[in-house]
C-alpha positions in Angstrom: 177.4 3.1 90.9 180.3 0.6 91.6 181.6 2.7 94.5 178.3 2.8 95.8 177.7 -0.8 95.5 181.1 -1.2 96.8 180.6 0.7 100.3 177.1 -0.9 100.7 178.8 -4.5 100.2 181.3 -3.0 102.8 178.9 -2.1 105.4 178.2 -4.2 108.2 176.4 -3.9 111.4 178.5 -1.7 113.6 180.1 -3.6 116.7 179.0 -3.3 120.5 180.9 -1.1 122.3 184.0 -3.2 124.1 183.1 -1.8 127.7 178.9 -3.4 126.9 178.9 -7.0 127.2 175.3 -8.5 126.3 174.0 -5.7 124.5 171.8 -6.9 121.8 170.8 -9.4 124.5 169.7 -6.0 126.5 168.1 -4.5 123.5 166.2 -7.1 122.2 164.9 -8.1 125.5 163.7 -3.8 126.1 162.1 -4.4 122.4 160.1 -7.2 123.4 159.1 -5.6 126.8 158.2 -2.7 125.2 156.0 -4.6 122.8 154.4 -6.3 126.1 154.0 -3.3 127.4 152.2 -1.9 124.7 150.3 -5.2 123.6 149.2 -4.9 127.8 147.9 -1.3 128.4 146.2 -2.2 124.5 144.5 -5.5 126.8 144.0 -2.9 129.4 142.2 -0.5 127.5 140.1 -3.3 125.5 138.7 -5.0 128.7 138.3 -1.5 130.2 135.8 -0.6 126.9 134.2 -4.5 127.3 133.5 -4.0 131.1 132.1 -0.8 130.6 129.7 -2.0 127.9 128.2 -4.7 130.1 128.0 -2.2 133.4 126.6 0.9 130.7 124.1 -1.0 128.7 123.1 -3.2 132.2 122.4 0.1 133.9 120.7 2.1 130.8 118.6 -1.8 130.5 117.8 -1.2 134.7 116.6 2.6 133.8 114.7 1.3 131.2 112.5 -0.6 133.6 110.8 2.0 135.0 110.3 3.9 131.8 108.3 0.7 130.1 106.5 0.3 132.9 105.3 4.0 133.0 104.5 3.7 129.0 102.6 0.8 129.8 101.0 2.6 132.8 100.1 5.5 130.0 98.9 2.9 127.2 101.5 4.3 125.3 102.2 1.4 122.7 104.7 3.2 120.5 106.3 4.2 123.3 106.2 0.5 124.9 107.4 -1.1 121.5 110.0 1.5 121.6 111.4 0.1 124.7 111.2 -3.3 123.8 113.5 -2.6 120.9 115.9 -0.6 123.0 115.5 -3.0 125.8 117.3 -5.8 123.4 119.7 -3.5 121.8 121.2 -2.6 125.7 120.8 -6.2 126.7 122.4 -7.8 123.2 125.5 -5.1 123.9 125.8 -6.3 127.9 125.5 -9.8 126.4 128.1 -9.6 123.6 130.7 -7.7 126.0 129.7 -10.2 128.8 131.7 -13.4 126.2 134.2 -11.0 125.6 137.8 -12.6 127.3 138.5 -10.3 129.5 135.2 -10.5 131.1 134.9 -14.0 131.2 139.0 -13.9 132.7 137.4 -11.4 135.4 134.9 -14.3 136.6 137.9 -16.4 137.5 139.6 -13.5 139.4 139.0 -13.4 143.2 137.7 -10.2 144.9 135.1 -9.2 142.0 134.6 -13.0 140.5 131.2 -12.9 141.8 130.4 -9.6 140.7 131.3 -10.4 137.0 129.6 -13.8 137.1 126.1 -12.4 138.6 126.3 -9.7 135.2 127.6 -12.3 133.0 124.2 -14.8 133.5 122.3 -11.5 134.1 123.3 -10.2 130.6 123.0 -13.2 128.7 119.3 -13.8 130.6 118.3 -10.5 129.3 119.3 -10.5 125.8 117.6 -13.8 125.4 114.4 -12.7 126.7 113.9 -9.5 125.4 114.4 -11.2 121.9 112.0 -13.6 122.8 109.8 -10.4 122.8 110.4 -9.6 118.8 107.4 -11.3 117.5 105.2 -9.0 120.3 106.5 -5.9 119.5 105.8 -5.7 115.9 102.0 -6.7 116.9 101.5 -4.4 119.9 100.4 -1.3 118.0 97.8 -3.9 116.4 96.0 -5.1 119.9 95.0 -1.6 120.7 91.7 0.7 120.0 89.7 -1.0 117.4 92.3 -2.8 115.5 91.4 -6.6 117.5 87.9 -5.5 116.0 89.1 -6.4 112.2 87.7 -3.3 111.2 84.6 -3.9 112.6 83.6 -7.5 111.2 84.5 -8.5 114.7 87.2 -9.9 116.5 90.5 -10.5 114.2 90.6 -14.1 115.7 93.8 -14.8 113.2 96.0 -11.5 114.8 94.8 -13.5 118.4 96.4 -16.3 117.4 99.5 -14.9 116.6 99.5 -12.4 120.1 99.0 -16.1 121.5 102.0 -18.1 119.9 104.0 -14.7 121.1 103.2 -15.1 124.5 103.9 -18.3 124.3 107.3 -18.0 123.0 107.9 -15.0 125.9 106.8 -18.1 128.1 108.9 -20.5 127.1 112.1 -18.0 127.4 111.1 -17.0 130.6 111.2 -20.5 132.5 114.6 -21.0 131.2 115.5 -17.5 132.4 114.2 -18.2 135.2 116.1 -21.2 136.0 119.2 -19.0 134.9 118.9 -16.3 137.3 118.0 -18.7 140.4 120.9 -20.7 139.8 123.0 -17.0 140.3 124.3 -16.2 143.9 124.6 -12.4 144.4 125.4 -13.2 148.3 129.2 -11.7 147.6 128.2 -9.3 145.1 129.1 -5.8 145.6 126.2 -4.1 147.0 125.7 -1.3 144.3 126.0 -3.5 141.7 123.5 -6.5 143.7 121.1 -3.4 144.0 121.0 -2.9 140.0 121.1 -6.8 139.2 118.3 -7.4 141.8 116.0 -4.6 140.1 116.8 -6.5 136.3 116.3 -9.8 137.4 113.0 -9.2 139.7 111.9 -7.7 135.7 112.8 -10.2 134.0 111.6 -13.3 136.1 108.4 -11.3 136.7 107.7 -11.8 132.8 107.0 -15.4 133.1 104.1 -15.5 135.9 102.6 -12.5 134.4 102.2 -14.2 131.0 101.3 -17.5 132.3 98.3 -15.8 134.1 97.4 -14.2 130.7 97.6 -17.1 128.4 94.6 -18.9 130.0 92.4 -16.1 128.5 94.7 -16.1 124.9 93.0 -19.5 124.9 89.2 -19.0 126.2 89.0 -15.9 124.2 88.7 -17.9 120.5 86.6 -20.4 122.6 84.2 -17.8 123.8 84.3 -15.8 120.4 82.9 -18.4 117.9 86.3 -19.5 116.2 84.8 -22.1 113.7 81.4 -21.2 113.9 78.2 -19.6 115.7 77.5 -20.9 119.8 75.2 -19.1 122.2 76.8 -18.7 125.9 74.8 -19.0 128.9 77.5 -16.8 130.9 76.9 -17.0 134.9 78.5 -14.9 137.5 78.8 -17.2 140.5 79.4 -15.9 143.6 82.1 -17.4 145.4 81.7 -15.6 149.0 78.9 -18.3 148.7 80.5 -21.2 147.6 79.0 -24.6 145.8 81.2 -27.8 144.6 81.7 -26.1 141.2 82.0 -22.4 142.0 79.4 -20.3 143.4 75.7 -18.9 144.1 74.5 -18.3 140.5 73.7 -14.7 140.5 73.5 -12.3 137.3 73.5 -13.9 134.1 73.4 -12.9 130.2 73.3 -14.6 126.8 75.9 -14.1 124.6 75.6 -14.4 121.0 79.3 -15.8 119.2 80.2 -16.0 115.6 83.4 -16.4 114.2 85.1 -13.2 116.3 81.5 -11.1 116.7 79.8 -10.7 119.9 76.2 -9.7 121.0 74.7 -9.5 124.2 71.4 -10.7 123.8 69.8 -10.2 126.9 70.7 -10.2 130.3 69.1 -10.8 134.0 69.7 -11.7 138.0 68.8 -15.3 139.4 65.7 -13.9 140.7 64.8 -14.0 137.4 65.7 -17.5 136.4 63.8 -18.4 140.0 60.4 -17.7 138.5 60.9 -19.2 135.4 60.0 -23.3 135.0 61.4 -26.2 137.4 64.8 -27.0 136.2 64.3 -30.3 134.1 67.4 -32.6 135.8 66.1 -35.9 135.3 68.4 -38.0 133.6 71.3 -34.9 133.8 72.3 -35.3 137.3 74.0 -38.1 138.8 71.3 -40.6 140.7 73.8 -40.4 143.8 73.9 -36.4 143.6 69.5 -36.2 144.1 69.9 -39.3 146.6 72.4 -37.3 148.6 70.7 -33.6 148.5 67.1 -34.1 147.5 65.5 -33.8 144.1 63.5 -30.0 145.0 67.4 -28.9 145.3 68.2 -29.6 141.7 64.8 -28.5 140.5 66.1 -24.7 142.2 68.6 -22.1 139.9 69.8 -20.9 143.8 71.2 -24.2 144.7 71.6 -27.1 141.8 75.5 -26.0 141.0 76.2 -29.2 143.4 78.4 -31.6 141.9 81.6 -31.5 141.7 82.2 -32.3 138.1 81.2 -29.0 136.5 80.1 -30.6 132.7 77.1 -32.1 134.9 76.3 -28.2 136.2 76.9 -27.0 132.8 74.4 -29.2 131.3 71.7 -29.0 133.7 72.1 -24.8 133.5 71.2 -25.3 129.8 68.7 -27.6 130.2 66.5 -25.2 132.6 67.2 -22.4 130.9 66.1 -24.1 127.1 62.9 -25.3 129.3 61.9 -21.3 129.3 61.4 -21.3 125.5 63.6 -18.2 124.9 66.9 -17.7 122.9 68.0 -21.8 122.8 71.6 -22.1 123.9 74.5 -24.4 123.6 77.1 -23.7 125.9 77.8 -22.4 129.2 80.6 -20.4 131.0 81.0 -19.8 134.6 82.8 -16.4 135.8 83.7 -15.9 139.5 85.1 -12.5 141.0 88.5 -14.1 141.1 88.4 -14.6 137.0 86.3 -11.8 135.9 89.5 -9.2 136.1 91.1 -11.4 133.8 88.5 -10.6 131.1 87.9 -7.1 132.0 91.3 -5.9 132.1 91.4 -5.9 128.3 88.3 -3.3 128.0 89.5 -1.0 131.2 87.2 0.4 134.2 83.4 -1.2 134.4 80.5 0.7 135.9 78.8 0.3 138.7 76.5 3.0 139.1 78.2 6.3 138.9 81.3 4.6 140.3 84.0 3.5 138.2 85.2 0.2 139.0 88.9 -0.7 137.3 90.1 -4.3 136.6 92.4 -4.8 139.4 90.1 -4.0 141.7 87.0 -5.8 140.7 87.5 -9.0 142.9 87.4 -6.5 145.8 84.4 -4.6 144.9 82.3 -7.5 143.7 83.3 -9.7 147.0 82.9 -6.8 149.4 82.2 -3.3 148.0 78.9 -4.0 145.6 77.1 -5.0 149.5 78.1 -2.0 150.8 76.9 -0.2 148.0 73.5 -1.9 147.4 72.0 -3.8 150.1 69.0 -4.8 148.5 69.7 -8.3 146.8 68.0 -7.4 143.7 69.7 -3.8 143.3 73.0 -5.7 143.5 72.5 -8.5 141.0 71.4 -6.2 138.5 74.6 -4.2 138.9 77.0 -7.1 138.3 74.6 -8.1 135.1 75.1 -4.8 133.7 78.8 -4.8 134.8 78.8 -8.2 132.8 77.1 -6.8 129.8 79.4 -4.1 129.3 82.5 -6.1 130.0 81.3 -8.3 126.6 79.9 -5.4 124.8 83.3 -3.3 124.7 84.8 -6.7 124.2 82.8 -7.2 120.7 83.7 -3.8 119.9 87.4 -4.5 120.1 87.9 -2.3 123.0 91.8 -2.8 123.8 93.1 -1.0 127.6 96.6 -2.1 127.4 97.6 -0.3 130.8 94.7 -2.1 132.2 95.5 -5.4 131.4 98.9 -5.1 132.3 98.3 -3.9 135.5 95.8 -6.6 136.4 97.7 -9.3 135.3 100.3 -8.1 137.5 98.7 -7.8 140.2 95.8 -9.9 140.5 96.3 -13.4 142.6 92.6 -15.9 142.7 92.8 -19.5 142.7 89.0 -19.0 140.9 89.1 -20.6 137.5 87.2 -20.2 134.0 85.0 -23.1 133.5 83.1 -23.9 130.2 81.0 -26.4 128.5 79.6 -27.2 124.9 77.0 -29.1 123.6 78.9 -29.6 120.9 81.6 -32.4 121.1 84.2 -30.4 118.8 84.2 -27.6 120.8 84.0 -29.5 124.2 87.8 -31.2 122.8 89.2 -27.9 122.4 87.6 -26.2 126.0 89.0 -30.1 127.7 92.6 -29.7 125.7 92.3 -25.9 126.9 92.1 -27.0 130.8 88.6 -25.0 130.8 86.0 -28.3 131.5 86.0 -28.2 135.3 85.9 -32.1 134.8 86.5 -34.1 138.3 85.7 -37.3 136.0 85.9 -41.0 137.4 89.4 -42.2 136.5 90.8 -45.0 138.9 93.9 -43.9 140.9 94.6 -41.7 143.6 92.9 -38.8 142.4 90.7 -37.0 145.4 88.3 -32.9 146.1 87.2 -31.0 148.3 83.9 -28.9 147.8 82.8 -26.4 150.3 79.0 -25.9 150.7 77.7 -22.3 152.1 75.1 -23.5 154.4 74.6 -20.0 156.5 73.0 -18.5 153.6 76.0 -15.4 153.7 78.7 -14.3 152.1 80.8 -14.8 154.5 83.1 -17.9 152.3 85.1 -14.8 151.0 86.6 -15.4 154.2 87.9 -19.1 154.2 90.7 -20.2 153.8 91.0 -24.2 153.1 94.2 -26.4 153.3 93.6 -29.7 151.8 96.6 -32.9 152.2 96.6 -35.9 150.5 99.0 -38.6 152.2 99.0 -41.9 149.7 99.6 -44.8 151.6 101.7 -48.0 151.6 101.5 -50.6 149.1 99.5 -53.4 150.9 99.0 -56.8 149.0 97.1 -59.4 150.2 98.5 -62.6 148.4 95.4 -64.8 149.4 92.6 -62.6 148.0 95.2 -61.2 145.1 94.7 -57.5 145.9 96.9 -54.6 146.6 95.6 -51.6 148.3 96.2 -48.2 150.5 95.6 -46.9 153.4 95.2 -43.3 152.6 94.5 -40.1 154.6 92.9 -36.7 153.8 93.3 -33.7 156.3 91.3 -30.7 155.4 91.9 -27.4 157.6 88.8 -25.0 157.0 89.4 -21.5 158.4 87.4 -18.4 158.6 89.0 -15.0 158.6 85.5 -12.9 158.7 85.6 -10.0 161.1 83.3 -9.3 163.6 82.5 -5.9 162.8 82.1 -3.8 159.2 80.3 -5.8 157.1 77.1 -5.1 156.1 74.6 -7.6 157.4 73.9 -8.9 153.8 77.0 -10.7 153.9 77.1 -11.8 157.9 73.4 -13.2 158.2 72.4 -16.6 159.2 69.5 -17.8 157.7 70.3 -21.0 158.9 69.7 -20.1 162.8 65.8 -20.6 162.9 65.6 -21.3 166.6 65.7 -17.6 167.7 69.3 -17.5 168.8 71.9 -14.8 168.0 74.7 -15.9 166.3 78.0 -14.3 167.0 78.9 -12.0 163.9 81.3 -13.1 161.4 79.9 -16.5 162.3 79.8 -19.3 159.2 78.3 -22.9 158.9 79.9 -24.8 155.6 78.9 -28.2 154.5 82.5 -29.7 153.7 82.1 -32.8 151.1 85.1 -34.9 150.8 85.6 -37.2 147.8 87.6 -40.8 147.8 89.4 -42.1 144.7 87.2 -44.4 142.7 86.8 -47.7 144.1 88.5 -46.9 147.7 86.0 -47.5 150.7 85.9 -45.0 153.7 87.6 -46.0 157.1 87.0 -43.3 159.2 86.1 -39.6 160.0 87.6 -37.6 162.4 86.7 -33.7 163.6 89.4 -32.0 165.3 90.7 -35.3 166.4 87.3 -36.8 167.6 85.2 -38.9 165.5 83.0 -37.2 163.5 79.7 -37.7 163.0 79.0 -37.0 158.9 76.6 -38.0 155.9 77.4 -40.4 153.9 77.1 -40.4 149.4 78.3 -42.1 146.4 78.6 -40.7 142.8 80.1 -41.6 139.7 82.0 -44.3 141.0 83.4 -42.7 143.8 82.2 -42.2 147.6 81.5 -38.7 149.4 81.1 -37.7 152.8 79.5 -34.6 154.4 81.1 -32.6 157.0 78.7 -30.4 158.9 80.9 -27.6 160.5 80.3 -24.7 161.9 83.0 -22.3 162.8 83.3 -18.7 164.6 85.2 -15.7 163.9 88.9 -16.6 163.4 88.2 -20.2 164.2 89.8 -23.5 162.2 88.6 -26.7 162.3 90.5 -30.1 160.9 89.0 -32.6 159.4 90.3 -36.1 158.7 89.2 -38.8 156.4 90.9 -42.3 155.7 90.0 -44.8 153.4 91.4 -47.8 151.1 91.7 -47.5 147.9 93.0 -49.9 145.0 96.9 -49.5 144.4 96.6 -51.7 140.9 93.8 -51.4 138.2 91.6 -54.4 137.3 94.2 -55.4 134.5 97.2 -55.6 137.7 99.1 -52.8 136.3 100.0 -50.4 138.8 98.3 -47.1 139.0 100.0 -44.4 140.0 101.7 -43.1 143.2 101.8 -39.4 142.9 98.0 -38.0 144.5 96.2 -35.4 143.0 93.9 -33.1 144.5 91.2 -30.9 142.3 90.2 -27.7 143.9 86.7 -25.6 143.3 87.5 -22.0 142.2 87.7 -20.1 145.2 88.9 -16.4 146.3 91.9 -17.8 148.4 94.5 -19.7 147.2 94.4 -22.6 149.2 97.2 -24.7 150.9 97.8 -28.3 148.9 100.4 -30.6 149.5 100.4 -33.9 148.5 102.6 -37.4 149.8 103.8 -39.9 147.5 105.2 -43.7 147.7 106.2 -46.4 145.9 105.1 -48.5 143.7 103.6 -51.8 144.6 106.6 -54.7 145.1 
């Protein structure tokens, strides 16, 4: 042991070689590079595994696309929940490899910075919408068959609600995605990569339009249904190929029967029925200015009394003349147009018409179009669309769910038609105002203006017109001396009609309006064109394709009207232009203010608004 202890306290390090100066300078220094080495290719290798994830779960998330949409094509709900899941789980791994350092270095490197920055906000984008899509996935094998039925005691309004605050959620995800992705240049992006980011992103910022067009109807449906108690709907179809200030022609009609999530059609009918039923009682319901303007026999007539432009007063006077017949009493109204009635019938699939099969996304065409081709007698087609009505609300009460159906119509259907609905009671009139269902136009001061189109050819043809309407606010003015401050506003209207001269059935392209034994070119139109001022403002002038025009003149509800008679032939436009002054203060000198609105009628064709602001008053 002591020799032992003896040569270890004798051992030292052995000595560089004489003839290798700097040696353990050398091998420390090939340690340390060695360990670089190794601690590099080990950097290497980890940003290799990170990039990877993000470009293998970003293109498994891309492939997924097409597989949702065919499961949703299919009605496959397990399937479609399936790929919600999975879509997450690819988009959470993109997400998570997209922070890792070496990606995040890689945005900062030129040559692919572009690249990695475009997947980076694409991967993040997607994870945090397809979470947003958690709360829909566990109720999607609930909204189909029979289960919205709640097991036949009606509608499960509650497991509405909840699809409801989902959507919303899926909403509120998707704007800030959207603002995300826009803000993401993929100008200098690779173009394989581009491709694949172009087909996720078009996905993902096609989520948020589709679910804004469906959460109007989340929020009629408990409306409609009777959440809170028992209402009885006079439901309209109104024909917008000919259009009136709040819609359209009334034509087929049915009462429906609400309670608390259960529906019955009670009866249904066409407006020749309603005709030869009792004079519509609208003393005292229609605006004094609306009767001194068209004539007291007009609202007095189901074809024609749809005429002002605040629908709550149309709404009332529907349920007064149909109450005056003494049948089933009711105590609400809502108005249907062929631009909303997909909305409603995408969640119960295909309708009939006859022996034809009519699906959702193609309604608006059949009932603007098709349904005159197919029945040219009046009273043949109106009875159609009533039946096509009835079963729409029958397979509704029955908790008839088409998934692909709705999906597909939401997707693809574009209308600027509108629900409209009314209640007796003033509850449930809150909830359809709060909802944005009312139709209201009302009389509030400030710069707040309409336009309502009037078929006057007694056709269909206003399936075909196309309206722009701008609103240019004016200057501040103030008159010191008489202590007022006003505008000098204008209005321009552009009224177009599209029809074509040939292929139309003559149901839609006659004029009863041409008396005087005269042949009208086809595809011809004549519109009555009312334009509304703010409240208080006073009209300056009227000008017709830049001539003065000659027009009626109306007041209602504290606002002025004028009446454009126009006429216009196949592919023609006309432009109409109104000025007026209108107050820029209130009556208490506060100032009112400067951004214009304009309130449309539901029509087929989205129209052109734009709208011109100023300052306020100095």
């Amino acid at each position: 042991m002591a020799a032992m202890t003896e040569h270890l306290s004798q051992h030292t390090e052995p000595s560089a070689p004489a003839d290798q100066p700097g040696f353990f300078r050398r091998h420390r220094t090939g340690t340390i590079v060695t360990v670089a080495l190794v601690a590099f290719f080990a950097f290497l290798g980890y940003s290799a595994v990170q990039y990877y994830s993000v470009a293998r779960n970003l293109q498994d998330l891309n492939a997924l696309v097409d597989v949702a949409r065919a499961h949703a094509k299919d009605s496959d709900v397990d399937a479609l929940a399936d790929d919600l899941v999975r879509a997450h789980t690819f988009a959470s791994r993109a997400s998570s490899a997209a922070d890792s350092i070496p990606v995040r270095l890689g945005e900062k490197l030129p040559g692919i910075g572009d690249d990695v920055r475009a997947i980076r906000v694409t991967s993040h984008v997607a994870a945090d919408l397809t979470g947003s899509t958690s709360s829909l996935t566990a109720l999607l094998p609930r909204i189909t068959g029979t289960n919205l039925a709640g097991g036949g005691e009606g509608f499960d309004l509650t497991l509405l609600a909840s699809v409801r605050e989902s959507l919303s959620s899926i909403d509120t995800a998707a704007t800030t995605s959207a603002q995300k992705l826009k803000a993401v240049s993929t100008d200098g992006v690779n173009p394989q990569i581009k491709t694949r980011i172009d087909k996720v992103s078009s996905a993902l910022t096609g989520i948020g339009p589709a679910v804004r067009k469906l959460e109007p109807y989340m929020d009629a449906l408990p409306i409609i249904l009777g959440d809170g108690g028992k209402r009885t709907w006079f439901v309209t179809m109104q024909n917008l190929t000919e259009v009136r200030p709040s819609g359209g022609l009334l034509s087929a009609y049915i009462i429906l029967e609400a309670d608390n999530g259960k529906l019955n059609v009670a009866t249904q009918g066409s407006n020749d029925d309603l005709v030869a039923g009792p004079a519509v009682p609208y003393q005292g319901i229609i605006p004094a200015g609306y009767v001194d303007a068209w004539g007291s026999e007009t609202f007095t007539n189901w074809l024609s009394m749809n005429l002002s432009a605040n629908f709550p007063d149309n709404a009332k006077l529907i349920r007064a003349g149909w109450n005056a017949r003494g049948e089933t009493q009711v105590d609400s109204v809502l108005s249907l147009g062929q631009g909303t009635l997909p909305y409603l019938a995408a969640a119960v699939g295909p309708l009939s018409a006859g022996d034809k099969q009519i699906a959702p996304q193609d309604l608006t065409e059949y009932l603007t179009v098709g349904v005159y081709k197919d029945y040219s007698n009046p009273k043949e087609k109106d009875a159609v669309v009533g039946q096509m009505i009835a079963e729409m609300f029958t397979k509704l009460s029955q908790g008839q769910i088409d998934l692909a159906s709705l999906v597909s119509t939401t997707l693809s259907q574009e209308t600027a038609d509108y629900l409209q609905l009314w209640s007796s009671d003033p509850i449930v009139q809150k909830d359809i105002a709060s909802a944005g269902f009312s139709g209201e136009f009302p009389a509030t001061p400030g710069p707040s203006s309409t336009v309502r189109v009037i078929n006057a050819g007694g056709n269909k043809l206003d399936a075909f017109m196309h309206l722009g309407a701008t609103y240019e606010l004016g200057a501040c003015t103030i008159d010191a001396d008489a202590d007022l401050a006003t505008r000098t506003s204008t209005f321009t209207v552009t009224i177009t009609n599209d029809a074509p001269t040939s292929g139309l059935p003559p149901y839609m392209t006659g004029r009863l309006d041409v008396t005087d034994g005269t042949t009208p070119t086809v595809g011809s139109n004549h519109d009555y064109v009312v334009v509304y001022a703010p409240v208080d403002a006073t009209f300056d002038s009227f000008r017709l394709n830049g001539q003065d025009a000659f027009v009626s003149r109306g007041e209602a509800d504290g606002r002025e009207f004028v009446v454009y008679d126009v006429e216009l032939e196949p592919g023609e436009t006309k432009t109409l232009t109104t000025q007026w002054d209108e107050p820029a203060r209130d009556d208490d000198d506060r100032d009112l203010p400067t951004d214009p609105q304009i309130v449309m009628q539901p029509l087929l064709n989205e129209p052109n608004v734009k709208t011109v602001s100023q300052a306020t008053c100095k």
